[in-house]
N, C-alpha and C positions, 0 to 999 in steps of 0.2 A: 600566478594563475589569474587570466582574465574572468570575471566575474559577468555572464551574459544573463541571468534572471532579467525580468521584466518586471518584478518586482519584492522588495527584501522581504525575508523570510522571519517569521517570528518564533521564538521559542516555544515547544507547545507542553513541558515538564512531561514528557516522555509520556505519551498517549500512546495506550493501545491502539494494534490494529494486525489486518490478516492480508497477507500477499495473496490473489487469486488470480487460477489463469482464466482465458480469454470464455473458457467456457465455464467459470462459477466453480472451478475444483482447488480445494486447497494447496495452498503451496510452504508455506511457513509462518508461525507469528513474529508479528517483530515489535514496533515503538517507533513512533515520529518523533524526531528530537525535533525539527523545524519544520512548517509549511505555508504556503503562500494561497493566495485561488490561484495558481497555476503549476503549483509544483510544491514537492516534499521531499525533504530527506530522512530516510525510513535506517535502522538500523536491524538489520534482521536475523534469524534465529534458526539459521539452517546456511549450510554452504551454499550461496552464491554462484560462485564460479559452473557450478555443474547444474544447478537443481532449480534455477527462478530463469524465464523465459523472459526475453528485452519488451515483451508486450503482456500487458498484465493486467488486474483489478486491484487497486486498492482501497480496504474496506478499514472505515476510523470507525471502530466499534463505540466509541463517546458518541457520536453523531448519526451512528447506524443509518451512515450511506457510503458508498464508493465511486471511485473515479475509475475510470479506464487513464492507464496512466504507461507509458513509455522508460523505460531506463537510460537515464544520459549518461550516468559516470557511476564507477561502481568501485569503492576504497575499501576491502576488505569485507566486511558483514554491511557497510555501511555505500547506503545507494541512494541518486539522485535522482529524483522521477519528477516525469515534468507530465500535468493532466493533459490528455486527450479529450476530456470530457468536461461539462459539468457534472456538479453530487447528482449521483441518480439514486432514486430511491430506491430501499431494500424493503422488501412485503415481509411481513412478520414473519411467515413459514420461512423464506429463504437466512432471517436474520438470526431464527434461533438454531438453524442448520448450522449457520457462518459462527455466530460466538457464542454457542452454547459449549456447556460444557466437556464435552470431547464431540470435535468436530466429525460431523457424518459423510465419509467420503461415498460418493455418488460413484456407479460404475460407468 
């Protein structure tokens, strides 16, 4: 398997974080095993295959901010994202929405 990153990925000891779609609604929690500034590999906590959208947000609750981020490759629970973005900030109301203690889904 050809390895096309821009640049390697480093271990991040399994950091939290929250899959979201394009309009700020929960999708699943998961854990970055590795990320880059241009990309992550996220292992996630909800079936994949049916239930996370190729275009998304992803929110590193340690750094409480998110990327807009794309899906390249997808190996079981375990998915390539590559940023669309830089970290955009998260405003406190939206952060304790996003990783408070049971997330508040918006209608």
């Amino acid at each position: 398997m050809h390895d096309r990153r821009r640049e390697a990925r480093r271990r991040t000891r399994l950091r939290p974080a929250k899959l979201l779609s394009q309009a700020g609604r929960f999708l699943c929690d998961c854990t970055m095993v590795e990320r880059s500034p241009h990309g992550a590999r996220v292992r996630a906590f909800a079936p994949v295959q049916t239930a996370i959208p190729d275009e998304l947000f992803l929110f590193d609750e340690v750094e409480s901010h998110k990327h807009r981020a794309r899906i390249v490759w997808a190996n079981g629970a375990e998915l390539g994202l590559v940023f669309d973005s830089l970290a955009l900030a998260v405003e406190t109301q939206e952060r304790h929405r996003i990783a408070g203690r049971f997330y508040a889904v918006s209608p």
